[in-house]
VOBA-1610 file (N, C-alpha, C; in pm, whole numbers, padded with zeros to 5 digits, always signed):
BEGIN
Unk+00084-00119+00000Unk+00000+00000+00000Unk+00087+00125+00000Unk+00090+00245-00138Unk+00155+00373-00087Unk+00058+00427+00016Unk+00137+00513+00071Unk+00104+00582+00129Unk+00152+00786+00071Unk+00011+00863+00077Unk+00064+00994+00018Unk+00130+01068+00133Unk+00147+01188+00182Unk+00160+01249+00300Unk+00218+01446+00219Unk+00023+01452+00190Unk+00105+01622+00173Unk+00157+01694+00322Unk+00267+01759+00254Unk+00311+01872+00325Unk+00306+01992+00301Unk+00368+02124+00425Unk+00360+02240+00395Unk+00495+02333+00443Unk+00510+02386+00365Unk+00642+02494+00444Unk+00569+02633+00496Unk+00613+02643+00651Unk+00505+02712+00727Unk+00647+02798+00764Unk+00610+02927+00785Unk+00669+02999+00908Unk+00708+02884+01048Unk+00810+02901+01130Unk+00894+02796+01224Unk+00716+02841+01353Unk+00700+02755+01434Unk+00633+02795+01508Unk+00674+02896+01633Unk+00810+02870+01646Unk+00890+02942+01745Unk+00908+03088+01709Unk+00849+03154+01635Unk+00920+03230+01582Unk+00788+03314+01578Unk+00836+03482+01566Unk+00697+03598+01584Unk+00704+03627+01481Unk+00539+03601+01435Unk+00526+03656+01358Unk+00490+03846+01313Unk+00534+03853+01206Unk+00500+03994+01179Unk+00428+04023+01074Unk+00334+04083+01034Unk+00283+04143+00927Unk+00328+04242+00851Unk+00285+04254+00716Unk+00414+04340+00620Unk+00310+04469+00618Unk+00428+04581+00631Unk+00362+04733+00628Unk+00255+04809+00571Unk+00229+04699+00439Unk+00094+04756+00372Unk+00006+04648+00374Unk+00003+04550+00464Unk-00079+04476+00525Unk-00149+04369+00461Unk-00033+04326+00324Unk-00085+04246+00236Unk-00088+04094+00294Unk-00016+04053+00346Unk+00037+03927+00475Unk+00136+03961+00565Unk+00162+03866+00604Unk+00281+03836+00677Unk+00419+03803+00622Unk+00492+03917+00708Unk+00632+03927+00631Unk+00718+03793+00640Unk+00768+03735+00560Unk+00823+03609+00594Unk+01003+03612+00510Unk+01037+03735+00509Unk+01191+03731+00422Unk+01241+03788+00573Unk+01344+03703+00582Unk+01480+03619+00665Unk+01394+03546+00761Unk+01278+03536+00823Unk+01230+03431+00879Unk+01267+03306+00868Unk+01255+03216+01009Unk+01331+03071+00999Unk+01211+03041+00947Unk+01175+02892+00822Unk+01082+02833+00733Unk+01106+02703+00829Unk+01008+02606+00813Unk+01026+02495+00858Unk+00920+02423+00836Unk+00854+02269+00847Unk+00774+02175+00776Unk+00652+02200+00889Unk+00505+02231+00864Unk+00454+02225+00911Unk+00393+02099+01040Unk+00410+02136+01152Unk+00436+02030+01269Unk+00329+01926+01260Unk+00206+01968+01221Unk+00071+01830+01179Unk+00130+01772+01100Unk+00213+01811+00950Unk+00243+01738+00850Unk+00374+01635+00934Unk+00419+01719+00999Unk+00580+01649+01036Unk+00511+01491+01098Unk+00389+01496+01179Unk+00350+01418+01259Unk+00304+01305+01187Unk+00256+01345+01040Unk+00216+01293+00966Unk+00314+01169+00892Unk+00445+01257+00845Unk+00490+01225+00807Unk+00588+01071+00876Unk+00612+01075+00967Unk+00644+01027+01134Unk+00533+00905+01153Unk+00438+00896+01090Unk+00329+00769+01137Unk+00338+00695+00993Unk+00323+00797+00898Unk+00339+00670+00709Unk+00485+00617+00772Unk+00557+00648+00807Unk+00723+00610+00810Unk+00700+00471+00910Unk+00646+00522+01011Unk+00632+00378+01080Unk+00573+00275+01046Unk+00470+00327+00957Unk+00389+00214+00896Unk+00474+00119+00777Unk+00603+00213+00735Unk+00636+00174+00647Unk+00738+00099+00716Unk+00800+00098+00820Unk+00909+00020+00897Unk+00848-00113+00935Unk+00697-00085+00985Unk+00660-00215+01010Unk+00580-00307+00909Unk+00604-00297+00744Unk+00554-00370+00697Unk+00435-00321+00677Unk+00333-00237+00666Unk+00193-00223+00682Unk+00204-00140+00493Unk+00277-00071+00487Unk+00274+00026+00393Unk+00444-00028+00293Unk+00422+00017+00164Unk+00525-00023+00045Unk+00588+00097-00009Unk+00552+00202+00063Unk+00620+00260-00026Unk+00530+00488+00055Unk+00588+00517+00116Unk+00578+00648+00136Unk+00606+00778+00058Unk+00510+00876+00001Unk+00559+00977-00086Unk+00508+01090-00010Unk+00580+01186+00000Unk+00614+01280+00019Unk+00560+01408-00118Unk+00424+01507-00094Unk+00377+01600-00148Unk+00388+01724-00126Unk+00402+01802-00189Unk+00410+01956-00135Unk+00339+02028-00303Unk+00316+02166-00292Unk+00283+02239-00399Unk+00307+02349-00353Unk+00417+02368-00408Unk+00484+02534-00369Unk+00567+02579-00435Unk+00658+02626-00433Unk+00813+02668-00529Unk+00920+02638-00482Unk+01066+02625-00561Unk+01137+02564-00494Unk+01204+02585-00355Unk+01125+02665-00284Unk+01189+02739-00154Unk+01128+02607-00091Unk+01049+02511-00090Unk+01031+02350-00045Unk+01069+02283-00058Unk+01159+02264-00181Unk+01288+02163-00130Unk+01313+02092-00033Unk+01341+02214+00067Unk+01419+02165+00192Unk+01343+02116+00257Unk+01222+02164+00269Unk+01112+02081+00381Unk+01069+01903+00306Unk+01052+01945+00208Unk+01057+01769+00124Unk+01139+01722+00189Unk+01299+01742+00133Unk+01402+01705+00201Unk+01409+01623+00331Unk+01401+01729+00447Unk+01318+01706+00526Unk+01208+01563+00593Unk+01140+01576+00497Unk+01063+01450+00496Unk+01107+01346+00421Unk+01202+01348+00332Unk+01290+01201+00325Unk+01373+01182+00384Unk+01430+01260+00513Unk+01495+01265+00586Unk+01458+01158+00717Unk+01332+01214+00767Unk+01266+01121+00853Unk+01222+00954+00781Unk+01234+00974+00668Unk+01200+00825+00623Unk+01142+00819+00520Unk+01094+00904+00399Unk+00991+00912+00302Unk+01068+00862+00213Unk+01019+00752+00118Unk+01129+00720-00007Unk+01137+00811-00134Unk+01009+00884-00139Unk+01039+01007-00275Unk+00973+01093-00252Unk+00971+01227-00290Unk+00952+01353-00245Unk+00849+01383-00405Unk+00715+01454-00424Unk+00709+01564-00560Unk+00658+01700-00485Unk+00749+01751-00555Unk+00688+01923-00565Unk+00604+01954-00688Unk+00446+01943-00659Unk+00404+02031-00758Unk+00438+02208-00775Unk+00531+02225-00902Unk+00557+02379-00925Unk+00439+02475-00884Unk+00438+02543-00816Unk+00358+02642-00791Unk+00394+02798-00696Unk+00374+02913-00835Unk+00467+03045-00705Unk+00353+03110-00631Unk+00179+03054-00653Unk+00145+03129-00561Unk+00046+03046-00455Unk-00013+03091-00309Unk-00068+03028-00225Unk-00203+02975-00317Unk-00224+02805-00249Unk-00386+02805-00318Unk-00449+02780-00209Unk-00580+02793-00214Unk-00707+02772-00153Unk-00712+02620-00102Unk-00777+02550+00022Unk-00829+02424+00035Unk-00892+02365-00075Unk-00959+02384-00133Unk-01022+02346-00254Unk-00917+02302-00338Unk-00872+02387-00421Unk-00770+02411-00477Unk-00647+02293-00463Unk-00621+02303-00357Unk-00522+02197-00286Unk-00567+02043-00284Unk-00698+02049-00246Unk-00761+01918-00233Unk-00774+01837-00410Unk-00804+01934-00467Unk-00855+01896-00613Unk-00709+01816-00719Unk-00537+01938-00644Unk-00499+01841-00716Unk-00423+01763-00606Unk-00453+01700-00560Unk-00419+01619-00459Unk-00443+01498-00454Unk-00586+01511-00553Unk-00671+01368-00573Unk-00673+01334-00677Unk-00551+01438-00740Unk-00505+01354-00921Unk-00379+01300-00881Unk-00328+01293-00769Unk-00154+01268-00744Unk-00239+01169-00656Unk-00316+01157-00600Unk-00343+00992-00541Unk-00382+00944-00632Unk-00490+00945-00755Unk-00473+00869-00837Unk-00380+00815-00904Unk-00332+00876-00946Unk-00165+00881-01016Unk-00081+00781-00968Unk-00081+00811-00876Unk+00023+00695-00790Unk-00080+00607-00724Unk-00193+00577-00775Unk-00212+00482-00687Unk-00204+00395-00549Unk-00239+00545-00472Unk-00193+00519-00320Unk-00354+00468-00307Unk-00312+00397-00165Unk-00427+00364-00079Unk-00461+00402+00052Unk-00366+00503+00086Unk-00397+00599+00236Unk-00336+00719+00219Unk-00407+00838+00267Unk-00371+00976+00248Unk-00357+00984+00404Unk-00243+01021+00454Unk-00209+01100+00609Unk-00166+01220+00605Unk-00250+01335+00698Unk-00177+01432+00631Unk-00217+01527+00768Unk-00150+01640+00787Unk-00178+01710+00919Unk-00347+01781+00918Unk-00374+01811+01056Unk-00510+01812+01035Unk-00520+01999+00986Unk-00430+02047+00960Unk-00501+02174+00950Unk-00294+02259+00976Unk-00312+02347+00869Unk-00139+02449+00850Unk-00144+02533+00959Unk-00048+02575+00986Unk-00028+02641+01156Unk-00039+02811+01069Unk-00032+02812+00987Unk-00062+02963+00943Unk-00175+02994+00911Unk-00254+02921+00841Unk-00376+02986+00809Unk-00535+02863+00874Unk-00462+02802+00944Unk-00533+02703+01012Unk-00654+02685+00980Unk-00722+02621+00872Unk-00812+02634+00750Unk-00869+02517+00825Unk-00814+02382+00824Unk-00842+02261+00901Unk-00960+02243+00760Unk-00955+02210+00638Unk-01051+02167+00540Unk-00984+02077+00444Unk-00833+02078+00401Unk-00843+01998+00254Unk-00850+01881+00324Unk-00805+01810+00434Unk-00824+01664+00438Unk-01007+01587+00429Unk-01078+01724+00468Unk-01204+01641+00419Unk-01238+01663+00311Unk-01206+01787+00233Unk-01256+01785+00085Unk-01170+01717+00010Unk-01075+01641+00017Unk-00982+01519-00073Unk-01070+01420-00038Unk-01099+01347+00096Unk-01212+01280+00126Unk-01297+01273+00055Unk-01370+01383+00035Unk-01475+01389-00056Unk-01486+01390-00198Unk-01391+01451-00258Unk-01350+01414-00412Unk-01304+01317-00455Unk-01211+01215-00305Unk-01222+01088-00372Unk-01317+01021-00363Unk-01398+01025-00247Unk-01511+00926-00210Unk-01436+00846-00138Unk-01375+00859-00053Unk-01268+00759+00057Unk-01359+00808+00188Unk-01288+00699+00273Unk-01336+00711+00423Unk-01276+00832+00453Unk-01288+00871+00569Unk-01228+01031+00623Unk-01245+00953+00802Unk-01092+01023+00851Unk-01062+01030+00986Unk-00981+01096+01045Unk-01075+01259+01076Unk-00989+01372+01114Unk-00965+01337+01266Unk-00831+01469+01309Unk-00792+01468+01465Unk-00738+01352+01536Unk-00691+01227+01464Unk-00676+01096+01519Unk-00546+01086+01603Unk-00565+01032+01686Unk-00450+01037+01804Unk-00402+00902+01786Unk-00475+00805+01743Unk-00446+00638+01735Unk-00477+00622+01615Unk-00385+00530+01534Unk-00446+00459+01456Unk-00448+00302+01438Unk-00500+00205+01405Unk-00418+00083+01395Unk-00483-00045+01269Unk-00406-00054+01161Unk-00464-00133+01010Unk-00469-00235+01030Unk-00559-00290+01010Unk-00638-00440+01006Unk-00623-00507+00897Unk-00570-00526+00769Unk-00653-00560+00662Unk-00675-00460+00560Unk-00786-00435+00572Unk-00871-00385+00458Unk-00944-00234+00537Unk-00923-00222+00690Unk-01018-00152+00758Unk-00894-00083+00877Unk-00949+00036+00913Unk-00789+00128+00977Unk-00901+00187+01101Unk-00857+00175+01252Unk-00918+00158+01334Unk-00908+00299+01394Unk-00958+00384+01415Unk-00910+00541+01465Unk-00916+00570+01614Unk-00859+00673+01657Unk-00915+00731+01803Unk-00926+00878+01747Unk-01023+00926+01779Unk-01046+01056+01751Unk-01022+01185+01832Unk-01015+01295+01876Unk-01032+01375+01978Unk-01078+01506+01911Unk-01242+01480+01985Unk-01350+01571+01979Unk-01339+01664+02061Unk-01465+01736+02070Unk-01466+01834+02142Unk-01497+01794+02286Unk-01567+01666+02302Unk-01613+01640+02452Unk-01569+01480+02488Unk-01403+01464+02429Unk-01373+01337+02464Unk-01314+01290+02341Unk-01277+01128+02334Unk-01233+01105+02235Unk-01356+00978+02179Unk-01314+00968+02024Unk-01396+00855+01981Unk-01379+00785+01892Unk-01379+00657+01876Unk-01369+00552+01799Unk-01394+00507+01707Unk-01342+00500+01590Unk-01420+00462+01439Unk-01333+00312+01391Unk-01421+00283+01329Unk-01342+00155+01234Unk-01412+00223+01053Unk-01315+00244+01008Unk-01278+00316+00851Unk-01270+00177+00749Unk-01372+00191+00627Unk-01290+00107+00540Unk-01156+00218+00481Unk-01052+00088+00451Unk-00977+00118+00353Unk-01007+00131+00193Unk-00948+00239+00068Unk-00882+00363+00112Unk-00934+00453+00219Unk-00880+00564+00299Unk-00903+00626+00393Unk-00806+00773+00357Unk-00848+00879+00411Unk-00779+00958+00430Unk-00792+01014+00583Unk-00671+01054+00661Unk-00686+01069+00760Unk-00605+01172+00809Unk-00620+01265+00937Unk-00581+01380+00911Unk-00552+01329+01043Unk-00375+01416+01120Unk-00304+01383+01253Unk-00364+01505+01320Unk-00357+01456+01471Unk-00313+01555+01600Unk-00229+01539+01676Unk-00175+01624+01745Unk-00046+01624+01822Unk-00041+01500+01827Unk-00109+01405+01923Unk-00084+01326+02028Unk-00085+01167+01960Unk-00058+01239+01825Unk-00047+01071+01736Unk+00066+01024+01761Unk+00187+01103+01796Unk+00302+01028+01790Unk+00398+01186+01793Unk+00544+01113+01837Unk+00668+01218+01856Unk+00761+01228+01781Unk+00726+01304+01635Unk+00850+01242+01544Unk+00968+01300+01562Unk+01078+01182+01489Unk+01197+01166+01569Unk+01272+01237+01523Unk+01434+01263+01553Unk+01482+01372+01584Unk+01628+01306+01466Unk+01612+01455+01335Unk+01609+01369+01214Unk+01828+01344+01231Unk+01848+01238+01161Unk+02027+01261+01220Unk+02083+01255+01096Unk+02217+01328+01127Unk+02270+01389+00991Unk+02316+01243+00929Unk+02326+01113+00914Unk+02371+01054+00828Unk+02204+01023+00762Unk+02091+01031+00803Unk+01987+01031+00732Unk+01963+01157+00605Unk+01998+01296+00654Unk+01991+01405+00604Unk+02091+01384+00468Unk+02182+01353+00492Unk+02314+01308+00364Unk+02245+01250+00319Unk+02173+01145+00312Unk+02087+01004+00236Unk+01953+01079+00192Unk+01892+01166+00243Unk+01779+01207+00179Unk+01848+01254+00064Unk+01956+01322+00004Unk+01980+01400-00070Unk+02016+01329-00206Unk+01992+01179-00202Unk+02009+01090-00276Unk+01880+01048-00344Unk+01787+01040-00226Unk+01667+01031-00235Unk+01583+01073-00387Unk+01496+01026-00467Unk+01432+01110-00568Unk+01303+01218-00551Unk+01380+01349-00600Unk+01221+01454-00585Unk+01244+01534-00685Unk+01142+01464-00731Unk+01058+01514-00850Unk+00991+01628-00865Unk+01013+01717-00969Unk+00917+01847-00906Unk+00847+01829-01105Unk+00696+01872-01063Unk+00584+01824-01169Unk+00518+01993-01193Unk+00431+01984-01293Unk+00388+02093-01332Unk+00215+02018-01317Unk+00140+02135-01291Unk-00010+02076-01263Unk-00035+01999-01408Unk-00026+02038-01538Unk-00037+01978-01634Unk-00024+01818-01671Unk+00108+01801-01565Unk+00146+01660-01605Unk+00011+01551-01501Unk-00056+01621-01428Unk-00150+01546-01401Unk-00288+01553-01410Unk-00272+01628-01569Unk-00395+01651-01630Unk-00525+01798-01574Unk-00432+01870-01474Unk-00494+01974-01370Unk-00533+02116-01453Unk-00653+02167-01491Unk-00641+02271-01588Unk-00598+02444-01474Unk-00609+02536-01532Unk-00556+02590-01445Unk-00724+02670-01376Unk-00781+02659-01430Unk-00948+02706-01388Unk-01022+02568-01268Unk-00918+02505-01237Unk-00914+02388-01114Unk-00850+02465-01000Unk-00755+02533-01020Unk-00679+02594-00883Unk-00698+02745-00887Unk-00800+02785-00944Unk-00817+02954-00908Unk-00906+02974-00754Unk-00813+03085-00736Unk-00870+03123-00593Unk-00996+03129-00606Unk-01124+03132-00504Unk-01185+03199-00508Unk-01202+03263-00422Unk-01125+03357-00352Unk-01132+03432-00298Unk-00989+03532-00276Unk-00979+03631-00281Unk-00859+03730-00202Unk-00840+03789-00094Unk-00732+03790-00017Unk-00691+03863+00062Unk-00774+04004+00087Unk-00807+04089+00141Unk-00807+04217+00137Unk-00712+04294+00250Unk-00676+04276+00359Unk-00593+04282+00467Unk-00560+04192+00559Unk-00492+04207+00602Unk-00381+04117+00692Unk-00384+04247+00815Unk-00377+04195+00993Unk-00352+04302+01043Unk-00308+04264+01146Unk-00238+04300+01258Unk-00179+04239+01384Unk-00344+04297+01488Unk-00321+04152+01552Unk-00445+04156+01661Unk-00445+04315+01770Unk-00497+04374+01810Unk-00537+04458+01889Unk-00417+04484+02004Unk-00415+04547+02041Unk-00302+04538+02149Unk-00396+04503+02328Unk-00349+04443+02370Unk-00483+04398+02516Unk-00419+04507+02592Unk-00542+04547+02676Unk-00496+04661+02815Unk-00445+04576+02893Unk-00400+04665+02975Unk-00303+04589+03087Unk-00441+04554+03208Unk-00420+04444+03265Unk-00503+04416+03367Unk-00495+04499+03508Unk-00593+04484+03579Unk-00586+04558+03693Unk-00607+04458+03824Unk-00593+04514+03958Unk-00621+04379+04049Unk-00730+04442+04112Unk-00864+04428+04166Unk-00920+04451+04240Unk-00911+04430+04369Unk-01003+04488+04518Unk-00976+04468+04668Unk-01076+04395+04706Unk-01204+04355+04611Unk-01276+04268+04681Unk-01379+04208+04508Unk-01474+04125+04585Unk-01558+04068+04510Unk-01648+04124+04464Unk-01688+04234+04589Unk-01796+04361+04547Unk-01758+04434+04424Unk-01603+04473+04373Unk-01579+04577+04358Unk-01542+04521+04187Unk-01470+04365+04231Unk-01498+04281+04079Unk-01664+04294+04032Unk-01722+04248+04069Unk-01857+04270+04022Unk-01929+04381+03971Unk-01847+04456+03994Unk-01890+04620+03979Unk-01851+04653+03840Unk-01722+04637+03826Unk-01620+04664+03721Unk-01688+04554+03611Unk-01711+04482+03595Unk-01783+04346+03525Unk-01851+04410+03470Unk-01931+04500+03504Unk-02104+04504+03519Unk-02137+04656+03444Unk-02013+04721+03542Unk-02006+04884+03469Unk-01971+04903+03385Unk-01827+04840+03375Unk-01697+04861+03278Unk-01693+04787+03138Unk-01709+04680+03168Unk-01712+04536+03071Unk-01868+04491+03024Unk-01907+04519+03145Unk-02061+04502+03072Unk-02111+04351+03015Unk-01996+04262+03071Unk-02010+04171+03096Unk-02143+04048+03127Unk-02185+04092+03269Unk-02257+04055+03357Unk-02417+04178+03341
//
């Protein structure tokens, strides 16, 4: 069974972000870049699957420009046997993303999509169910567990009021959360060997993708840094909290 595993090159999470002066996004020139941490997690569970026999073969997706390289890289680093970059210089939409996503699972003829549940920048949390849905595959977002049977991939979920249990036919697409697993900590004689590794970088064309498939539908209009918060105050009693609630905040 392949296994797909898109990725994303995100802003580092460690790192502040800033917005650019005429408020078109976020400034991201000399910023540290790094693989989005759902995908990393992602990437970290096809690998195991692929150590233990469950899976034949792990690929590694991205659609960006070549400033992804390195995050591919990256992910044949941790264990992926081939990397494609679909060419692309500008951001697309969930839609967009999902649509050609489900010509590169056809393509390759995978039988499980793992992929993070949602990009730490624009935290959209949608193409893993709309690939779901354009293929007509099972779907199993937020999964903390997984474990393949056969023909059928057993989930743990984490909802809003607990966690919960599915049994999925296979194909499946399934989207990570933190607590799926700790991926490992990548070492430089792996990093030398990714670079051997094959990555392929494709043009939407070569998988039949017209370009009226990946138009936005929608634009930007501003980008803006959140509000600045007042500084808090301490009150001398409960009376006097209640007051302030009630007067001030309007709260209560």
């Amino acid at each position: 069974m392949k296994i797909i595993v898109p990725i994303k090159r995100v802003v580092d999470p460690y790192v502040s972000i800033r917005v650019k002066s005429d408020e078109t996004g976020v400034d991201t020139g000399g910023v540290k870049m790094s693989m989005n941490p759902f995908d990393e997690i992602a990437v970290e569970e096809a690998v195991q699957l692929l150590e233990a026999g469950t899976a034949t073969e792990v690929i590694a997706v991205t659609i960006a420009d070549s400033s992804s390289d390195e995050t591919l890289r990256s992910a044949l680093a941790i264990g992926a046997d081939r990397a494609i970059r679909i060419n692309c210089e500008t951001p697309l939409q969930p839609l967009s993303i999902a649509k050609v996503l489900k010509n590169i699972v056809e393509a390759e003829g995978a039988g499980l999509v793992i992929m993070g549940k949602q990009a730490i920048d624009n935290d959209n949390n949608q193409t893993g169910q709309m690939l779901s849905a354009l293929l007509g595959w099972s779907q199993g977002t937020f999964i903390s567990e997984q474990t393949i049977d056969g023909d059928t991939v057993k989930v743990t979920r984490e909802i809003d009021n607990g966690l919960e249990t599915l049994t999925l036919k296979l194909p499946a697409v399934l989207t990570t959360d933190l607590r799926l697993n700790e991926p490992r900590y990548i070492k430089l004689p792996n990093m030398m060997k990714a670079k051997k590794k094959p990555l392929d970088t494709k043009n939407f064309a070569d998988y039949g993708i017209a370009d009226d498939a990946i138009t936005a539908g929608f634009t930007v209009q501003k980008v803006q840094e959140p509000p600045t918060r007042k500084a808090g105050i301490i009150v001398d009693s409960v009376a006097e909290l209640i007051e302030k609630l009630r007067d001030e905040a309007n709260v209560i």
